[in-house]
C-alpha positions as a Python dict, from the first residue, in 0.01 Angstrom:
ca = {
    (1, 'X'): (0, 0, 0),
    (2, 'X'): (-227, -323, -155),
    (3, 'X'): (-131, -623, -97),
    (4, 'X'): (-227, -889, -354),
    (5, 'X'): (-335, -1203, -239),
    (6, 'X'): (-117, -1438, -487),
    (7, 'X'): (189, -1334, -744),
    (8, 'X'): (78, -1606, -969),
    (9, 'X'): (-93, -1531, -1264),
    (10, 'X'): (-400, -1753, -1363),
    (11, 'X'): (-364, -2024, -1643),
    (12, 'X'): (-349, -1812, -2005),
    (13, 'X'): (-279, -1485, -1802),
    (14, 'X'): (36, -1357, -1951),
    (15, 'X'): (307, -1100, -1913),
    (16, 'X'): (462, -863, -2120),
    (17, 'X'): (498, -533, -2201),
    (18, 'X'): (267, -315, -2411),
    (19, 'X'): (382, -103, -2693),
    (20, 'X'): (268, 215, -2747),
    (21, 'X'): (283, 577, -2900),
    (22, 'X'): (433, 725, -2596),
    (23, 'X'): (680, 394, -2503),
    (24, 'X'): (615, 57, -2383),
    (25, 'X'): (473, -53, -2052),
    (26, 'X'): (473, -390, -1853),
    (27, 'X'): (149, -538, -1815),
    (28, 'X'): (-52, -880, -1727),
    (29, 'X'): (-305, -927, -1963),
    (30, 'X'): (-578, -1206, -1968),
    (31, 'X'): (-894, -1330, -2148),
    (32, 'X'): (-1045, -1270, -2501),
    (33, 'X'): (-1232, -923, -2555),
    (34, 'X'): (-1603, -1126, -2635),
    (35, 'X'): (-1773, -886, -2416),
    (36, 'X'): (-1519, -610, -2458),
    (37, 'X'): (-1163, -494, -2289),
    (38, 'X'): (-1063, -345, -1965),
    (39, 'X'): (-772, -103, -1827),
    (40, 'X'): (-670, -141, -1538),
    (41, 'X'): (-467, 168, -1346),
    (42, 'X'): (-260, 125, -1022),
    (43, 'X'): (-233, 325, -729),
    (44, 'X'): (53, 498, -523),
    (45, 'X'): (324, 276, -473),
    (46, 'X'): (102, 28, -629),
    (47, 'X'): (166, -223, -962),
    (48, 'X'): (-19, -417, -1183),
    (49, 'X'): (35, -691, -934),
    (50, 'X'): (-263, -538, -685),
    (51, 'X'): (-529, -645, -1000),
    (52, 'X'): (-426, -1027, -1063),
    (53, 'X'): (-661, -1162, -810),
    (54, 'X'): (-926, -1019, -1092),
    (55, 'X'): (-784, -1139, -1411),
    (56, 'X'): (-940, -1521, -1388),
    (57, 'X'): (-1313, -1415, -1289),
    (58, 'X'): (-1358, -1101, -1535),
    (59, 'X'): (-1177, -1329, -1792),
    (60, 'X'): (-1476, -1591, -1697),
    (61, 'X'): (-1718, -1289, -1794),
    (62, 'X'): (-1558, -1208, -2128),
    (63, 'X'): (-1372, -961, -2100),
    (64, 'X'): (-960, -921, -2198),
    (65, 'X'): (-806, -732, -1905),
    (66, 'X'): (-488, -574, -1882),
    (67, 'X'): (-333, -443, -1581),
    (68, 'X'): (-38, -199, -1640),
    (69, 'X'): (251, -97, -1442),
    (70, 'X'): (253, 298, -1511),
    (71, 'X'): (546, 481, -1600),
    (72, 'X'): (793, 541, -1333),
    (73, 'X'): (612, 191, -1130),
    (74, 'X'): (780, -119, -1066),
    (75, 'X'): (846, -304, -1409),
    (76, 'X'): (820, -7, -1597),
    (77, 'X'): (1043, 213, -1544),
    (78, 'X'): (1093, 614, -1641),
    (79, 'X'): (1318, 898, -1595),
    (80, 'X'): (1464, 1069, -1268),
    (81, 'X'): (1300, 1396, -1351),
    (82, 'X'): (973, 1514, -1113),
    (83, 'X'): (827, 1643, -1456),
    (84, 'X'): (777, 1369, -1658),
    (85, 'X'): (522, 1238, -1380),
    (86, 'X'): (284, 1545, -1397),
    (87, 'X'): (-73, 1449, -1428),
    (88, 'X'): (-182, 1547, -1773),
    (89, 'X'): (152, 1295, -1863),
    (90, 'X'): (41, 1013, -1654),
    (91, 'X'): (-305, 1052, -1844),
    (92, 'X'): (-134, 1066, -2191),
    (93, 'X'): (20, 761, -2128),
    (94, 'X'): (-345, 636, -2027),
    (95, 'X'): (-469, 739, -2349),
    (96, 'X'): (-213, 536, -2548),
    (97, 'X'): (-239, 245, -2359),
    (98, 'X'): (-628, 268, -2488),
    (99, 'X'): (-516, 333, -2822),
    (100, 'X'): (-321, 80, -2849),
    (101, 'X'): (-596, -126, -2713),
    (102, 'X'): (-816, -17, -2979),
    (103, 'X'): (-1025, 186, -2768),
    (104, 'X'): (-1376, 141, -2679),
    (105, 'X'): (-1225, 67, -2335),
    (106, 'X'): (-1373, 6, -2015),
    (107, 'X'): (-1158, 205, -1758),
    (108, 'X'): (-1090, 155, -1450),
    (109, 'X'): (-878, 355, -1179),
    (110, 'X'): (-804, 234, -792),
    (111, 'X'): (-696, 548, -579),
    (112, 'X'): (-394, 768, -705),
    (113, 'X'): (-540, 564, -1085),
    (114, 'X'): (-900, 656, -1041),
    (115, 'X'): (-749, 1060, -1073),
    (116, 'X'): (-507, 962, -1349),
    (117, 'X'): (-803, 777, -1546),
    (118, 'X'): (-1040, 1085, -1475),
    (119, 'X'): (-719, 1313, -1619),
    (120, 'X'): (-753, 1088, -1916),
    (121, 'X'): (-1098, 1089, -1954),
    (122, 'X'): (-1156, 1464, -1966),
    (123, 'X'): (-867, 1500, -2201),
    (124, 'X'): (-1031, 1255, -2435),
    (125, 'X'): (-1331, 1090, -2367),
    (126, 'X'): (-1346, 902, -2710),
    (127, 'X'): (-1136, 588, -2668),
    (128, 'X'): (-1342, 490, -2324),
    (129, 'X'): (-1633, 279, -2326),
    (130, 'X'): (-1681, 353, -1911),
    (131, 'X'): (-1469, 454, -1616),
    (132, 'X'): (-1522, 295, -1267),
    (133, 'X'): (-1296, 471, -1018),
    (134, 'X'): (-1197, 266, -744),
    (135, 'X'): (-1120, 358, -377),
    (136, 'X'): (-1100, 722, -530),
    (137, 'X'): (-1228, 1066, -435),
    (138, 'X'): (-1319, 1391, -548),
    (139, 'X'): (-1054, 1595, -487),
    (140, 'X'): (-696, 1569, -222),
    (141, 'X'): (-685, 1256, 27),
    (142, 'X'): (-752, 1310, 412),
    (143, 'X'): (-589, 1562, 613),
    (144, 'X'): (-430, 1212, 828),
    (145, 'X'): (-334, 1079, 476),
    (146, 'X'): (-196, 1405, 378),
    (147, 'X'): (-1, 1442, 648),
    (148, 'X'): (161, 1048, 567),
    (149, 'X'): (252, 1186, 227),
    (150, 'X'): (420, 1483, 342),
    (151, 'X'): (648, 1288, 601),
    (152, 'X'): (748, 1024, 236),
    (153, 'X'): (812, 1307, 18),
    (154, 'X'): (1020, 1501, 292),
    (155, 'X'): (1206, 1183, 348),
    (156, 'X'): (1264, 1073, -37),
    (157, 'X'): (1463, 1390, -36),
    (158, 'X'): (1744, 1264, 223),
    (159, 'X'): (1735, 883, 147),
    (160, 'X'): (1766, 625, -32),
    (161, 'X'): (1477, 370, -143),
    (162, 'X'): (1602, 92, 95),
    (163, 'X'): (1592, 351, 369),
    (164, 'X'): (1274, 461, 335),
    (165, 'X'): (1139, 117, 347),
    (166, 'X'): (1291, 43, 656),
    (167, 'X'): (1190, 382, 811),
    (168, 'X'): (767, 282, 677),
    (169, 'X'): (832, -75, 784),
    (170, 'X'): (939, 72, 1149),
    (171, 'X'): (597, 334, 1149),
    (172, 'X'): (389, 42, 1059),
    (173, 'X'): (125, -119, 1324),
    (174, 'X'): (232, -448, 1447),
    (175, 'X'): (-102, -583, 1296),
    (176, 'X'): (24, -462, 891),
    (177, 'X'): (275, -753, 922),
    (178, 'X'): (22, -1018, 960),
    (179, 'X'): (-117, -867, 587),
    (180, 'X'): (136, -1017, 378),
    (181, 'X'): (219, -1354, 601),
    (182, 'X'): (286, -1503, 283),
    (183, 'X'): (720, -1433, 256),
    (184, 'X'): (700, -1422, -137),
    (185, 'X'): (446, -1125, -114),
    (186, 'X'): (660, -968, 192),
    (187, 'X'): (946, -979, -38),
    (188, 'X'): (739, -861, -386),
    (189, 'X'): (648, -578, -186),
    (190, 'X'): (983, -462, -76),
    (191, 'X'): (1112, -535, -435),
    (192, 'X'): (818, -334, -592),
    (193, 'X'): (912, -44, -389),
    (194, 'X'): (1257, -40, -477),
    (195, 'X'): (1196, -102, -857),
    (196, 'X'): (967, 267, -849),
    (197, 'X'): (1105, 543, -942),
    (198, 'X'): (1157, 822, -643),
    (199, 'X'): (1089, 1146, -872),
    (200, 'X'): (724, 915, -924),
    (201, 'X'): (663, 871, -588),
    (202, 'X'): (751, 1246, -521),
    (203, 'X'): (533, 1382, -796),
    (204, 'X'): (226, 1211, -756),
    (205, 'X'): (200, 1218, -382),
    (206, 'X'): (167, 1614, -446),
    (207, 'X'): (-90, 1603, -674),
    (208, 'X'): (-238, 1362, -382),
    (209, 'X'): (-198, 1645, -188),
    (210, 'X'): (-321, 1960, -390),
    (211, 'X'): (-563, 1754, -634),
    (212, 'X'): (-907, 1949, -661),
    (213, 'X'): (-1205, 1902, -723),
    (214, 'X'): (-1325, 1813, -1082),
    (215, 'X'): (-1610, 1617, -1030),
    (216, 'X'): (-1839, 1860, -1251),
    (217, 'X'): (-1637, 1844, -1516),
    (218, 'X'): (-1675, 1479, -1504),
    (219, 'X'): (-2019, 1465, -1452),
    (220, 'X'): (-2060, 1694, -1777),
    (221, 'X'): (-1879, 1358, -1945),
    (222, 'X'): (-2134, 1175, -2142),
    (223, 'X'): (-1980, 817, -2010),
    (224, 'X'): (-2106, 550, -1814),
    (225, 'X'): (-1954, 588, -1416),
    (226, 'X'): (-1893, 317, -1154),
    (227, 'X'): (-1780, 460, -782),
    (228, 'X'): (-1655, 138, -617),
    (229, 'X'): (-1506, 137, -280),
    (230, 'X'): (-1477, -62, 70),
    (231, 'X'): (-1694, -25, 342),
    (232, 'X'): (-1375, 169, 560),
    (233, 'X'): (-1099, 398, 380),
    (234, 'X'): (-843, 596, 516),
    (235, 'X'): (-758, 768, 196),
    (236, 'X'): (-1091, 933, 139),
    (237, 'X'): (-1392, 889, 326),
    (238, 'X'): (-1660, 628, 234),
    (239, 'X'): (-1958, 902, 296),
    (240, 'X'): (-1715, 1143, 60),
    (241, 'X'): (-1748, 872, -226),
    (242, 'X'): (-2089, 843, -187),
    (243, 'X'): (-2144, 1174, -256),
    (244, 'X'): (-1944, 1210, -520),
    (245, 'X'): (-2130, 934, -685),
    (246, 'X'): (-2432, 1138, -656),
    (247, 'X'): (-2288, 1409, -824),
    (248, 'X'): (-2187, 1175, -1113),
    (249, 'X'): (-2532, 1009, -1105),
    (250, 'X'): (-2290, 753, -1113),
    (251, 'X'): (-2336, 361, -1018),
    (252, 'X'): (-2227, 323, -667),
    (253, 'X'): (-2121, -6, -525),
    (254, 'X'): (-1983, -47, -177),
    (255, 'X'): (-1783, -371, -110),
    (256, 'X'): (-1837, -499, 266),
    (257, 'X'): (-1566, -624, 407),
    (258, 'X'): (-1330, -467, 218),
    (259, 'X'): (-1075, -120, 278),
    (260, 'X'): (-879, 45, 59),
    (261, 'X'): (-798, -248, -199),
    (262, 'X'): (-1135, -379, -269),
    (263, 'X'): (-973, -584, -561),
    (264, 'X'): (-710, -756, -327),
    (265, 'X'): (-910, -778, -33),
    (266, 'X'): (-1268, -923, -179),
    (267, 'X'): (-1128, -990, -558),
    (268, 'X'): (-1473, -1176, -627),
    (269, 'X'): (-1705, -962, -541),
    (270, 'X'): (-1584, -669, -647),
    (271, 'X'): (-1501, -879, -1028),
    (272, 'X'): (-1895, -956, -946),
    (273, 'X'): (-1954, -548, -933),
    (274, 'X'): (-1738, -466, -1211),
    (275, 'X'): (-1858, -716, -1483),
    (276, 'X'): (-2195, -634, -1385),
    (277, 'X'): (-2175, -270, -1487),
    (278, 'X'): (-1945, -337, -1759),
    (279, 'X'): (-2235, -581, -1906),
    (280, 'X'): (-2494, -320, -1765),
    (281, 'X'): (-2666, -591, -1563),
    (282, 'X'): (-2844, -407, -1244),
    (283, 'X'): (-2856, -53, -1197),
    (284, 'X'): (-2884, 176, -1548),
    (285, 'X'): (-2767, 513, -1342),
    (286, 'X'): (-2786, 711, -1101),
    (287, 'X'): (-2579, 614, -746),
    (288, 'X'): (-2700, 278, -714),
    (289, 'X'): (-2568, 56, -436),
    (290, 'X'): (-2400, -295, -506),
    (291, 'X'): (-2234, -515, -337),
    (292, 'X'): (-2270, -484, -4),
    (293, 'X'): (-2333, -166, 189),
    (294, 'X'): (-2085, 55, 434),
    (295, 'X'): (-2087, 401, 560),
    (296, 'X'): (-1739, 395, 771),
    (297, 'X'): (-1466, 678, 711),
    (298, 'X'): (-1177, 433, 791),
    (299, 'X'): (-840, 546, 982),
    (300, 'X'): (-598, 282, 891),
    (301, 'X'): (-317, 358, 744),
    (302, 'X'): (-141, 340, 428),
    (303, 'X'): (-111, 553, 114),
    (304, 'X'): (-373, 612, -173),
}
């Protein structure tokens, strides 16, 4: 799961939560839209909390960001049902978060996201001004990463949140502890994981395992694409992403020295990557390389 770097929101960075047509969701939200407004989408087991190392510098280059806590994650809440977190749901809520927004929105999704935001996008392409998916792939994660999410759904079914934790926190390499040295984020995370709702966690890490392959309907999207990853992942392969940015004639950035979290682990250069495609500084289209090059396929571990 990402780890961000600091809990502390940046000076005029606020929180609060975001009414819209489909209910209200907790967000941090920062800068003034001069150069226009992103959305921000979580992960699995992630929060809005794995983007605030980005709020200050893409508020530097213009843009109002908002990063939101989806429905059944952390501060949001939602209800103990496995259907309310089907896909197409996840990307209606995506939708009226743009809406409510105003639209002309600059998208972006990080791993479990980047397939909710490309839900939302070929539902409805009008309210999107781009969509950058982030430490995402084309279709299910890794057969190792699959395998992960099997063992958490199979063990959501017999116990409780606080067990489960323990049980992860036991699997873990000894190096994952030195990740979060900081107590306050040691803590955050535990909280986080206890605040999301199990039913969530069980219906999105299917669609992690059966999600297929709808790259050519995205390509067929008249819409400005960003594939942004780390130089290792263990979700999805870094060669798998390149592809896929191919097939999107898509702008391709590769953050070195980054994983699975580029926006965590390297928050300024991948703000650097971002706010240059959302100005449309550098490459116009096709799979351009950023920041940084990186080729590895990545075995930690984790979930997407």
């Amino acid at each position: 799961m990402s780890k961000p770097p600091t809990l502390t929101l940046p000076p005029g960075a606020r929180a609060y939560r975001l009414k819209t047509a489909r209910g209200d969701f907790a967000v941090h939200d920062a800068g003034e839209p001069r150069a226009g407004t992103a959305l921000l989408v979580p992960g699995f087991t992630g929060s809005k909390e794995d983007f605030i190392a980005l709020l200050a510098p893409l508020a530097r280059e213009g843009f109002r960001v908002l990063a939101v806590d989806g429905r059944g994650q952390y501060e949001t809440g939602g209800p103990r049902e496995l259907g309310a977190y089907a896909q197409d749901e996840l990307a209606l809520d995506v939708l009226a978060q743009a809406e409510a927004l105003g639209g002309d929105v600059h998208l972006l999704g990080h791993s479990l996201g980047g397939l909710i935001a490309r839900a939302a996008v070929l539902r409805d392409a009008a309210p999107f001004r781009s969509l950058t998916v982030m430490s995402s792939g084309p279709a299910a994660i890794t057969r190792l990463q699959q395998e992960r999410t099997r063992m958490l759904i199979e063990a959501l079914a017999v116990l409780d949140m606080e067990s489960v934790w323990r049980a992860m926190r036991d699997l873990d390499p000894p190096e994952a502890a030195d990740a979060a040295t900081d107590p306050a984020v040691g803590e955050f995370l535990r909280r986080r994981w206890l605040a999301t709702v199990p039913e969530q966690l069980v219906a999105t890490g299917r669609q992690l395992l059966t999600e297929p392959d709808r790259v050519a309907e995205l390509a067929a999207v008249p819409l400005p694409k960003h594939v942004l990853s780390g130089e290792v992942d263990y979700a999805w392969p870094v060669p798998l992403m390149d592809e896929m940015a191919r097939r999107l004639d898509a702008r391709r950035t590769v953050v070195a020295g980054a994983e699975h979290s580029p926006g965590a682990e390297r928050p300024a250069e991948t703000a650097g990557a971002l706010a240059a495609f959302w100005h449309g500084r550098g490459a116009s289209g096709g799979a351009g390389t950023g920041t940084g090059t990186g080729t590895g396929t990545g075995t930690g571990t984790g979930t997407a």
